[in-house]
C-alpha positions as CSV (number, residue, x, y, z in Angstrom):
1,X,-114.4,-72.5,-159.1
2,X,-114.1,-74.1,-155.2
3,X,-110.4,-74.4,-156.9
4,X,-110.1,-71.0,-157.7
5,X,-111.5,-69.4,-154.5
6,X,-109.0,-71.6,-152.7
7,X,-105.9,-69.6,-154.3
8,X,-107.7,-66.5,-153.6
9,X,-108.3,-66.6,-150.1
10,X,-104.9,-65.8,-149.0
11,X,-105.1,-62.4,-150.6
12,X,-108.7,-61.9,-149.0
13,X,-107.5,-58.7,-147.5
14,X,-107.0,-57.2,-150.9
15,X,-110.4,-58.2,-151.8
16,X,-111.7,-56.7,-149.1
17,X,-110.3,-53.6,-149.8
18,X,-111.5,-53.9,-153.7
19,X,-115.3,-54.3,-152.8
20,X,-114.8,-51.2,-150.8
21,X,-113.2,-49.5,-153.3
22,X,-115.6,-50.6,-155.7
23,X,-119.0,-49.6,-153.4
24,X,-117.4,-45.7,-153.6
25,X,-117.2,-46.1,-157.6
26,X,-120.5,-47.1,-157.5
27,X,-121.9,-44.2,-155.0
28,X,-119.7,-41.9,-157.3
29,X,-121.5,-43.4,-160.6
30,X,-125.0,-43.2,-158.7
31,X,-124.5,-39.8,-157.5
32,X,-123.5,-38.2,-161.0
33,X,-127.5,-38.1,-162.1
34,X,-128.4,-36.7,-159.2
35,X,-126.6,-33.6,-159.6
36,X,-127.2,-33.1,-163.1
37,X,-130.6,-33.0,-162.2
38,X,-129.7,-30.6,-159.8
39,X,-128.3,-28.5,-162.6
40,X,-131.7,-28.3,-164.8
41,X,-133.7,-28.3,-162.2
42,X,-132.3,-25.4,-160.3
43,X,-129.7,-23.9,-162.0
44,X,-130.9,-24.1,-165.4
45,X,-134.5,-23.7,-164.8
46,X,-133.9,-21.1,-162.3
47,X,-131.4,-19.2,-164.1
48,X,-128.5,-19.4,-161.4
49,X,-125.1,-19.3,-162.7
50,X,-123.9,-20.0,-159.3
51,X,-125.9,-23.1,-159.0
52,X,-124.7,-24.2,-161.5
53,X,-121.0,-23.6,-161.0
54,X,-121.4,-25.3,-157.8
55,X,-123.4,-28.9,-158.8
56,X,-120.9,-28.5,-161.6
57,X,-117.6,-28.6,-159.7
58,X,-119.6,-30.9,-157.4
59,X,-119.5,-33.2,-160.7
60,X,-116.3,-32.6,-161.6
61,X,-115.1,-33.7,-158.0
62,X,-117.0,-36.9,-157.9
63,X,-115.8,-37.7,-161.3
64,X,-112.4,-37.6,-160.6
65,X,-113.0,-39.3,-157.3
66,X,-114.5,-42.0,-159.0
67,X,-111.8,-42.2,-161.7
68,X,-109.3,-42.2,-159.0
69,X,-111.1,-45.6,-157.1
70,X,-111.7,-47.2,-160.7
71,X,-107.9,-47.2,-161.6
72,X,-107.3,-48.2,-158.2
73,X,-109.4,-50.9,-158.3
74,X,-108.3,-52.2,-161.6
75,X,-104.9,-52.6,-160.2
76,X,-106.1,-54.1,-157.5
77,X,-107.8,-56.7,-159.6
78,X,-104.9,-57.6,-162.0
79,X,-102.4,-57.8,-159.0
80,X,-104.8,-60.6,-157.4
81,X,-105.5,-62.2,-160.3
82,X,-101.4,-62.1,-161.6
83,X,-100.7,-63.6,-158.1
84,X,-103.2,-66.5,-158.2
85,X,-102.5,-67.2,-161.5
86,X,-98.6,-67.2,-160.9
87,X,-99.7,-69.7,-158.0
88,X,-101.9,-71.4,-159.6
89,X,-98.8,-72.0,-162.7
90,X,-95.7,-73.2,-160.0
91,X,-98.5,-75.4,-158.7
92,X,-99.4,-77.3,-162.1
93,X,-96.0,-77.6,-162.6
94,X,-94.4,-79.3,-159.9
95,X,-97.8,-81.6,-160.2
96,X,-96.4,-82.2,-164.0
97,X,-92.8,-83.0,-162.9
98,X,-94.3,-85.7,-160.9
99,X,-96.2,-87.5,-163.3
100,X,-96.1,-90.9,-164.0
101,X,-95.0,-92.5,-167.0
102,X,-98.9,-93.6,-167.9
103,X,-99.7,-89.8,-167.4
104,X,-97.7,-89.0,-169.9
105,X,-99.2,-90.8,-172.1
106,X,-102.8,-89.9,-171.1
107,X,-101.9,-85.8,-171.7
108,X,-100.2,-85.0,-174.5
109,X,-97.3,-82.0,-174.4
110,X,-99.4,-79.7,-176.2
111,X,-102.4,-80.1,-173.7
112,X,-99.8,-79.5,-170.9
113,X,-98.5,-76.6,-172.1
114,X,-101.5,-75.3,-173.3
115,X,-102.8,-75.9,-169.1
116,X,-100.2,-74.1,-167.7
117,X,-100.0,-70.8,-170.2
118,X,-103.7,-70.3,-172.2
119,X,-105.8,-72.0,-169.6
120,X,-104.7,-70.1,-166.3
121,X,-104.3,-66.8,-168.4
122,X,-108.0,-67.6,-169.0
123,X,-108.7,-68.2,-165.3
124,X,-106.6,-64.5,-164.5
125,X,-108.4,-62.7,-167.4
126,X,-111.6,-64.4,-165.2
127,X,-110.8,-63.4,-162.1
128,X,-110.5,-59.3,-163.4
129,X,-113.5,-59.1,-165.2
130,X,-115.7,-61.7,-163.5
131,X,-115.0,-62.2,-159.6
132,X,-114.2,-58.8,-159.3
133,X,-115.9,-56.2,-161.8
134,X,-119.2,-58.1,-162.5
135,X,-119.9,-60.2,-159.4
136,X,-118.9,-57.3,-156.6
137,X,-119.6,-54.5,-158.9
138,X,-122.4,-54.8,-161.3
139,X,-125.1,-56.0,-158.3
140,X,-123.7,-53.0,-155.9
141,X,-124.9,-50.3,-158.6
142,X,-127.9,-52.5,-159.7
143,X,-128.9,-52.2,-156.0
144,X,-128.8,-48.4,-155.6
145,X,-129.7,-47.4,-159.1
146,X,-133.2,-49.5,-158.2
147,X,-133.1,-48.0,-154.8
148,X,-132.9,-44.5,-156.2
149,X,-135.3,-45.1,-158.9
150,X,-137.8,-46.0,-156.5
151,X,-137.0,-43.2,-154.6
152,X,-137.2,-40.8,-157.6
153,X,-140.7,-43.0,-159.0
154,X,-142.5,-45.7,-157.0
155,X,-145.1,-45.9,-159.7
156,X,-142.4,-46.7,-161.8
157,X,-141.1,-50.0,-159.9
158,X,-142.4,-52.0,-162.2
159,X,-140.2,-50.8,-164.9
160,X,-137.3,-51.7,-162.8
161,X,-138.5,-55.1,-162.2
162,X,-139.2,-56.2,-165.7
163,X,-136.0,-54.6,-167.0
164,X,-133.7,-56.7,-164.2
165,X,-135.8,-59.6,-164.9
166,X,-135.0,-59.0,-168.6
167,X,-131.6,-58.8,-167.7
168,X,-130.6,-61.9,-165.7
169,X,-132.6,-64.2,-168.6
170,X,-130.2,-62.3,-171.0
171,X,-127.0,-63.3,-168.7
172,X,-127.9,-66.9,-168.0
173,X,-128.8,-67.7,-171.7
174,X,-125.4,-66.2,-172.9
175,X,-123.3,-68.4,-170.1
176,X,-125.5,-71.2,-171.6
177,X,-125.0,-70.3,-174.7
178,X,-121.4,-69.5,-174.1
179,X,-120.1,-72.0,-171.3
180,X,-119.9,-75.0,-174.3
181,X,-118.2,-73.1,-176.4
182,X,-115.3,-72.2,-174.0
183,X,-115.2,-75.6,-173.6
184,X,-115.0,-76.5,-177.0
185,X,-112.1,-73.4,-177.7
186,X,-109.4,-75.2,-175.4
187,X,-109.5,-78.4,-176.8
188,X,-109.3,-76.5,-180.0
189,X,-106.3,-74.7,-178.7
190,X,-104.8,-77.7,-178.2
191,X,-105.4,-79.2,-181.0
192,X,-103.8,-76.0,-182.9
193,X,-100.7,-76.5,-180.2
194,X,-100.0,-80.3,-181.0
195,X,-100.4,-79.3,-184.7
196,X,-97.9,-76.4,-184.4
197,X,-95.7,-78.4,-182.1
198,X,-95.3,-81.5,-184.8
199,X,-94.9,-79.3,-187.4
200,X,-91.9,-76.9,-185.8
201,X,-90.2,-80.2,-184.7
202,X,-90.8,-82.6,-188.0
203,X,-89.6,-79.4,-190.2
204,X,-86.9,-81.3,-191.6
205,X,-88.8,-84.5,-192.1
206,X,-91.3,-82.8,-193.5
207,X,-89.1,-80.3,-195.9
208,X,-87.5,-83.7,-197.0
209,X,-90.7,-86.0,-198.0
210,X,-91.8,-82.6,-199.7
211,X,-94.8,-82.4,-197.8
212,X,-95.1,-79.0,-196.9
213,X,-98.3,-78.5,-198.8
214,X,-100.2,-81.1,-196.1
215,X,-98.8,-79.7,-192.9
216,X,-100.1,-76.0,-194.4
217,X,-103.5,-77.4,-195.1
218,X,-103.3,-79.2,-191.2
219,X,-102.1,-76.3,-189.7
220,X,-105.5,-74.5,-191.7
221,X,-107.9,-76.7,-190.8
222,X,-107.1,-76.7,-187.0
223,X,-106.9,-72.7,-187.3
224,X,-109.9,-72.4,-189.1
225,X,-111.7,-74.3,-186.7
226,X,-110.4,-72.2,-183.3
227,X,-111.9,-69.4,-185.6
228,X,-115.1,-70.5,-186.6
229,X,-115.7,-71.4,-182.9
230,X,-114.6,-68.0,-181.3
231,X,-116.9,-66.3,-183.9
């Protein structure tokens, strides 16, 4: 990752302006209960149409306000990440131009290419919903939808602790669970790369020792295998 922050820091200043974006999203998505409740509990309760027209357009407004940050924030994120990742490509390429003879032969073609494309579209598809969406966003509304719920209920606190408590065992066992298989799924693209590779180029060798009916039952196994993985 120390990698990865290193491409990123020269486009700091749109990350800056992200996590700001993203702290009004998350006021906007905090402040939507509160004025529903404003709704039952004065206009509905009390039986004022005007109340409720007004916490209701309040609604509206903060909805579209927050629909507004949301979509910029999502371009936001997929510029960045489309930038590092472009950076990150022009950068593993000129390191594979210079390679040596004997790292050649260490990588194979099908583990370079699969590097340079599926790998670092892995990394961009990272950086959108990870750096940006779960790591700035999720703990900003966590915050102040404890802080309001203690506000609201400080009997209730407990509640609120258990059920983040609940929630962070949930995330770390799924990156445990889920960090080997990752792991495992590239070399299993590779593996379905090198297959696809031999076959396209040995086509005619293969059409001419008849010996289709192998490279279909290869081509299976490795694609069978990516699958039974990802699933």
């Amino acid at each position: 990752m120390s990698k990865v922050f290193y491409y990123m820091k020269q486009y700091y200043l749109w990350l800056i302006v992200a996590v700001v974006m993203l702290f009004i999203q998350a006021m906007c998505d905090l402040a939507l209960p509160d004025y529903m409740s404003d709704i039952v509990n004065d206009g509905v309760m009390g039986g004022s149409i005007p109340l409720i027209a007004k916490y209701g357009l309040k609604m509206i407004g903060v909805t579209l306000l927050g629909t507004v940050v949301s979509v910029f924030v999502g371009y936001l994120a997929a510029n960045v990440a489309a930038k590092v990742s472009r950076d990150m490509r022009k950068d593993v390429y000129k390191k594979v131009e210079l390679f040596s003879n004997a790292e050649f032969d260490k990588f194979s073609t099908a583990s370079l290419i699969t590097r340079t494309t599926n790998d670092i579209t892995q990394i961009q598809n990272l950086l959108v919903m990870l750096i940006i969406r779960m790591v700035f966003y999720a703990p900003i509304l966590g915050v102040g939808g404890a802080v309001k719920a203690l506000e609201n209920s400080k009997e209730l606190s407990w509640i609120i602790i258990v059920s983040l408590s609940v929630i962070v065992i949930l995330i770390v066992f799924i990156f445990l669970v889920a960090m080997p298989k990752m792991t495992l799924m590239q070399k299993l693209v590779d593996k379905l790369n090198l297959v696809s590779r031999e076959n396209i180029e040995g086509m005619l060798v293969t059409r001419a020792f008849n010996s289709q009916n192998f490279e279909f039952k290869r081509f299976d196994k490795a694609n069978g295998d990516l699958k039974d993985t990802g699933t």
